[in-house]
C-alpha positions in Angstrom: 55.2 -13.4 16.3 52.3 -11.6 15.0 52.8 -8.0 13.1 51.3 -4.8 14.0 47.5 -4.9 14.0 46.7 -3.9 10.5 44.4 -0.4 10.9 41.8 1.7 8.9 44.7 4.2 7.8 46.4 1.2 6.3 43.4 0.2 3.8 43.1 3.5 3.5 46.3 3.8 2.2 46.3 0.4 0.1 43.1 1.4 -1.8 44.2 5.2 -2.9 41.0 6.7 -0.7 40.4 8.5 2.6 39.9 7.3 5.9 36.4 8.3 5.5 35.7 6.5 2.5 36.4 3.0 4.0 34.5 4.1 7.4 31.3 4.7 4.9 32.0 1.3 3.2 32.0 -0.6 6.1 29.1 1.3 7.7 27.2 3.1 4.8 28.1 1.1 1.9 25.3 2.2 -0.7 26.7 5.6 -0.8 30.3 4.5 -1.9 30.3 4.1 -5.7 30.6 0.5 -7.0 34.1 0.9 -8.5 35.4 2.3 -5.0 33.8 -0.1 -2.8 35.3 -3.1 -4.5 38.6 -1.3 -4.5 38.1 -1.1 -0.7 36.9 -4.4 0.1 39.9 -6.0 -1.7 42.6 -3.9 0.5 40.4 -5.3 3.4 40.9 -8.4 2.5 44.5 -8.7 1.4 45.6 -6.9 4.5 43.8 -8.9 6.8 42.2 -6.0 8.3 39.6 -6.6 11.3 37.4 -3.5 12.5 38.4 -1.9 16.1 34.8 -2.9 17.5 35.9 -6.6 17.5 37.3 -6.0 21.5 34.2 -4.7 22.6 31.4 -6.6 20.9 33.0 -9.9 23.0 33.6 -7.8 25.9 29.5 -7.5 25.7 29.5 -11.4 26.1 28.3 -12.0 22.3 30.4 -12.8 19.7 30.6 -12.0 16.2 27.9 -13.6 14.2 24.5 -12.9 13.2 21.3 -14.8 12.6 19.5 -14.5 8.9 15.8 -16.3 9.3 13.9 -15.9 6.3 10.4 -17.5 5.1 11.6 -19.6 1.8 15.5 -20.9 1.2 14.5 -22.1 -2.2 12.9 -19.2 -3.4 16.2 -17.2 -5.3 14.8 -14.2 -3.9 15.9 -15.0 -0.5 19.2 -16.6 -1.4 20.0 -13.0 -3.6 19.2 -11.2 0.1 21.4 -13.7 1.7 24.4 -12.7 -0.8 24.0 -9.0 0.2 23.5 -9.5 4.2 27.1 -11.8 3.3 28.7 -8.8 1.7 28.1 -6.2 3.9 28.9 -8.3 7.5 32.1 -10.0 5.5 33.5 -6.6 4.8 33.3 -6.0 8.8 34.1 -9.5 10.0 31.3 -11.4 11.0 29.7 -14.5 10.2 26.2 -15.4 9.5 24.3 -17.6 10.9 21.5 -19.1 7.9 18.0 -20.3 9.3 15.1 -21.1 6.9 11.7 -21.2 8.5 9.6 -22.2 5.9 7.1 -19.8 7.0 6.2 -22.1 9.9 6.2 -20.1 13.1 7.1 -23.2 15.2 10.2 -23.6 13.6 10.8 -19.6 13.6 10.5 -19.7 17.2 13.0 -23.1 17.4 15.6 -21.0 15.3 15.3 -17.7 17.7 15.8 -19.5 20.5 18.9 -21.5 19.0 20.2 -18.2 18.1 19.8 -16.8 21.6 21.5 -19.6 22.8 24.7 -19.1 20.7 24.7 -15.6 21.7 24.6 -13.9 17.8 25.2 -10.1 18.5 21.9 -9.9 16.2 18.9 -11.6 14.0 18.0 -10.4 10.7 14.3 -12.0 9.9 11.5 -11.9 8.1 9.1 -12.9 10.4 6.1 -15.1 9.4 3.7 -13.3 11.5 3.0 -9.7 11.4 2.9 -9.2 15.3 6.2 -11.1 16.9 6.4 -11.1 20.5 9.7 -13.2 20.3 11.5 -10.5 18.8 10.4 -8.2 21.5 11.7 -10.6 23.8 14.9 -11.2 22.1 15.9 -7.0 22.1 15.2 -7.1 25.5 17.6 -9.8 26.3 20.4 -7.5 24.4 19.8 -9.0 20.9 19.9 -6.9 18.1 16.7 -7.0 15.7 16.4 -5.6 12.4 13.3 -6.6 10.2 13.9 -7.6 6.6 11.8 -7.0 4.1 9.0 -6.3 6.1 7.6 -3.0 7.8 8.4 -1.8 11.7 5.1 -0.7 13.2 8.2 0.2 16.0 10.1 3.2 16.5 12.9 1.0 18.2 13.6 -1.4 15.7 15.2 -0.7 12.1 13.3 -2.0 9.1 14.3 -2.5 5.3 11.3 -3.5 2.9 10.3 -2.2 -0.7 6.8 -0.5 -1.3 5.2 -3.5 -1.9 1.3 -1.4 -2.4 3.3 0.6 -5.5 4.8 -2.8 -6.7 1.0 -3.8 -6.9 0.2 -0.7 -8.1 2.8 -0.7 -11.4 1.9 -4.5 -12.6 -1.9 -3.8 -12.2 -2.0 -0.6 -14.3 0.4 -2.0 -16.6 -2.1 -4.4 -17.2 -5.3 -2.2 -17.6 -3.1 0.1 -20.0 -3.0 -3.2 -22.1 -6.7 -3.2 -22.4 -7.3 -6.7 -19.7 -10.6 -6.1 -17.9 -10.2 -9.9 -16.1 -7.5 -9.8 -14.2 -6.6 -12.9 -11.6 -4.6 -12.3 -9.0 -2.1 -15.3 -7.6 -0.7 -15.0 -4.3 -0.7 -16.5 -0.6 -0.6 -17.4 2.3 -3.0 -14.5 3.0 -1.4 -14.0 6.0 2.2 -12.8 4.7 1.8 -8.9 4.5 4.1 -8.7 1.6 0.9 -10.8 -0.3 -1.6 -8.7 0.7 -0.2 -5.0 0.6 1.1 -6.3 -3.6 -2.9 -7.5 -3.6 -4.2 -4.1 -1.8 -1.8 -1.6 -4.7 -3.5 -3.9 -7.2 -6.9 -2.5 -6.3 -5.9 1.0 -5.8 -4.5 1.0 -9.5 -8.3 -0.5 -10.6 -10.0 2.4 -8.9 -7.7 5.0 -10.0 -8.6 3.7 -13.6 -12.3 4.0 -12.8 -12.5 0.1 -13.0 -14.7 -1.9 -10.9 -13.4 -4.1 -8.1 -15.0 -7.3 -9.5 -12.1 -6.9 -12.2 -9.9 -8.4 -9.7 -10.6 -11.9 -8.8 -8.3 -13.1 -5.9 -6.9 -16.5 -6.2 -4.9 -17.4 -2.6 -2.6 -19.8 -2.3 -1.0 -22.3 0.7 2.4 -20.7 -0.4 4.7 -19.3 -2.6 5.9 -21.9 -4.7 5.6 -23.0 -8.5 3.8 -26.0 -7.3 1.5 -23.8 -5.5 1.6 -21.4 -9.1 0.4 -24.9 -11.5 -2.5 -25.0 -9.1 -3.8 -22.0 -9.4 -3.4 -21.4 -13.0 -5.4 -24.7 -13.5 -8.2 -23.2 -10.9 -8.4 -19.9 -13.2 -8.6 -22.4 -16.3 -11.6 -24.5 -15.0 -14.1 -21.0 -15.4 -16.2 -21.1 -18.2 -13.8 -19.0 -21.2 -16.6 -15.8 -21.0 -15.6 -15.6 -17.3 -11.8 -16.6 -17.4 -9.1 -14.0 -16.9 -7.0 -12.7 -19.7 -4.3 -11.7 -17.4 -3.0 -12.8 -14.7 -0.9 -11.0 -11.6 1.6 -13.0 -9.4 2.5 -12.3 -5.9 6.0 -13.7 -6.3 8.0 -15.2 -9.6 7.4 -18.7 -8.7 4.0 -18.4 -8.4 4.2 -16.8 -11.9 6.6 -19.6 -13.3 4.3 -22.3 -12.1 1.3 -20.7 -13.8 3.1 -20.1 -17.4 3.9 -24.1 -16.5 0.3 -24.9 -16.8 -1.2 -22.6 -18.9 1.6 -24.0 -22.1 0.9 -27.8 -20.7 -2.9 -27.2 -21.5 -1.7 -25.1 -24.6 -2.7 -21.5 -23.9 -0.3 -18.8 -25.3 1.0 -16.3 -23.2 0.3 -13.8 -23.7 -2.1 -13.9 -26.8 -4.3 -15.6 -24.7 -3.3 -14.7 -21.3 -1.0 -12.2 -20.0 1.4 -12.9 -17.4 3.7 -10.6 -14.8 5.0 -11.6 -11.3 7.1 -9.9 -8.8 10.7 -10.1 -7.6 12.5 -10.2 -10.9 14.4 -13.4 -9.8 17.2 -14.6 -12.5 14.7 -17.0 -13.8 12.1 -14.9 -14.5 14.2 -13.1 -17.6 15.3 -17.0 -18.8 11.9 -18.5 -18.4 10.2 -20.0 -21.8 8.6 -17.0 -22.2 10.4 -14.3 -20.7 8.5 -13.2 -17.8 7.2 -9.3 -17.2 7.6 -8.8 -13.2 8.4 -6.6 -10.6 11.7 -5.6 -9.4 12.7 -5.9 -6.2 16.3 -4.6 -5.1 17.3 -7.9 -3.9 20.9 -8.1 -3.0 20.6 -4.3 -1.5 18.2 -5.5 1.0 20.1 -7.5 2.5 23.0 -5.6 2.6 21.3 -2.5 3.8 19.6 -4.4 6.7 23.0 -6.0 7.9 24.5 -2.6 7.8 21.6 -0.7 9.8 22.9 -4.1 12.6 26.5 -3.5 12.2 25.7 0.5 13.2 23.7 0.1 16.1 26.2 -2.6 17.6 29.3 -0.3 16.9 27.8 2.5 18.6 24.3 1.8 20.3 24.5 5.2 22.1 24.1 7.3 19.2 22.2 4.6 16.4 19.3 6.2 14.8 16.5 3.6 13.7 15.9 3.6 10.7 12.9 2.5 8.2 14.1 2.4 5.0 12.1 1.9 2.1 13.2 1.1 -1.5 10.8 1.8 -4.7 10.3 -1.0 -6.8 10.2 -1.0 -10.8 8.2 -3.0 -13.3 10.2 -4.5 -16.4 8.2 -5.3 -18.9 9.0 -8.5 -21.3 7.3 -10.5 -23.1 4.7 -12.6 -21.2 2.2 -9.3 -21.5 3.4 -7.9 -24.7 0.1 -7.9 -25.9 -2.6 -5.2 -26.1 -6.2 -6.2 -25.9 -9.7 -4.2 -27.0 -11.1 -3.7 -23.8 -14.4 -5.2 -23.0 
């Protein structure tokens, strides 16, 4: 026969902390110090412990996963997101349903209705399109939403994203503090907000600097991807040298990878000759041939903040505040822009 139902006291107990340490790990986990969390999340797990709520989220007729849709699964980025929305609904007992949409809104909608139909208590997406009727739909129906990395324009509906305008903001002055008066910007589809509000902090930073616009010359891309990255750098290449950047800014890290590609195939240094700095700080971008300057994005705490925000409204709807949360990003600089021009 089965023993006693293992309860909150009992990790509690295990780990050496209070009962309201482990109710802030499971709910509020980014206020628990590293060191204690872990501490907790191993008594969970060697006891076997399974949250109270488990009764009545299946009494609501939905059991106890969740769907993740995001726009790229090869992009690391997304898979470092994954690994926190993993650690935060693993802690409280839920599994996770993995979608990739390829930033095709066809398939999006084909993957929200699949999760509909297995009844997930809740979707974590980043949706390809700004406006999403389908997610209205879905909430309506009794599914959860919460928007990852991407902006609610909703009071109802919780949000975690990163200040993508100051992300733009930090590589683009870092870049006119270096002396570059041609500056390319990589990035696209146009249509992904995180590509254009990265383009629009770019721009501020050039006007704040008393800069002209026409120091920025936008370079859009079909998506994403280093492929995508190769392309443009060898676009940027084909201007006459008097026109040609001496810097160049990347929407994402793969874009950025794919342009340091090209530019060493066709045997421009970087960054004597051109500077280089992306966004996302993905693993790759530190071990890259050149080690690549680029904007840091709290990736794993995106995630696990925006399965948390679920987890609280489904284990007590009546009193969840919605929440948009907003993380700062960083630039670290390395040594693809090392290099300090005379302006002109």
């Amino acid at each position: 026969m089965p023993g006693p139902a293992v309860s909150i006291r009992d990790v509690a107990s295990q780990a050496g902390v209070s009962v309201g340490t482990v109710s802030n790990v499971l709910n509020r986990p980014d206020i628990v110090a590293a060191s204690t969390r872990n501490r907790v999340l191993a008594a969970i797990s060697e006891l076997g412990f399974v949250p109270n709520d488990a009764a009545r989220q299946l009494r609501r007729g939905r059991g106890r996963t969740l769907g993740l849709v995001v726009l790229d699964v090869a992009n690391p980025f997304f898979t470092d997101v994954a690994k926190g929305v993993e650690d935060a609904t693993g802690a409280a007992g839920m599994a996770v349903i993995f979608c990739n949409s390829d930033g095709d809104s066809a398939k999006e909608s084909r993957y929200l209705d699949l999760l509909e139909e297995q009844r997930v208590q809740g979707v974590l997406i980043t949706p390809v399109d700004d406006a999403n009727e389908r997610l209205v739909r879905l909430r309506e129906r009794g599914v959860l939403v919460v928007l990852l990395d991407r902006r609610s324009t909703r009071p109802d509906v919780c949000s975690v994203a990163v200040d993508d305008r100051l992300g733009g903001e930090l590589a683009m002055r870092h870049l006119v503090e270096a002396g570059h008066r041609r500056i390319a910007f990589v990035g696209g589809p146009w249509r992904l907000e995180q590509v254009r509000d990265r383009y629009h902090g770019a721009m501020h930073a050039l006007r704040e600097a008393g800069l002209a616009e026409e120091t920025l010359r936008r370079f859009e891309t079909p998506s994403p991807t280093v492929a995508a990255g190769r392309d443009a750098a060898s676009r940027i290449l084909g201007l006459p040298r008097s026109a040609r950047a001496t810097a160049v800014f990347c929407a994402n890290d793969l874009l950025a990878l794919g342009v340091l590609q090209e530019l060493t195939r066709q045997q421009v240094r970087v960054p004597e000759d051109i500077a280089l700095v992306g966004y996302d700080d993905i693993d790759f971008a530190a071990a890259a041939a050149v080690p690549l300057s680029s904007v840091r994005q709290p990736r794993q705490r995106l995630g696990q903040t925006a399965a948390q925000l679920m987890l609280d409204e489904a284990n007590d709807p009546e009193n969840h505040q919605h929440k948009q949360v907003i993380f700062e990003p960083e630039l670290v600089v390395r040594e693809s822009s090392q290099y300090a021009r005379t302006p002109g």
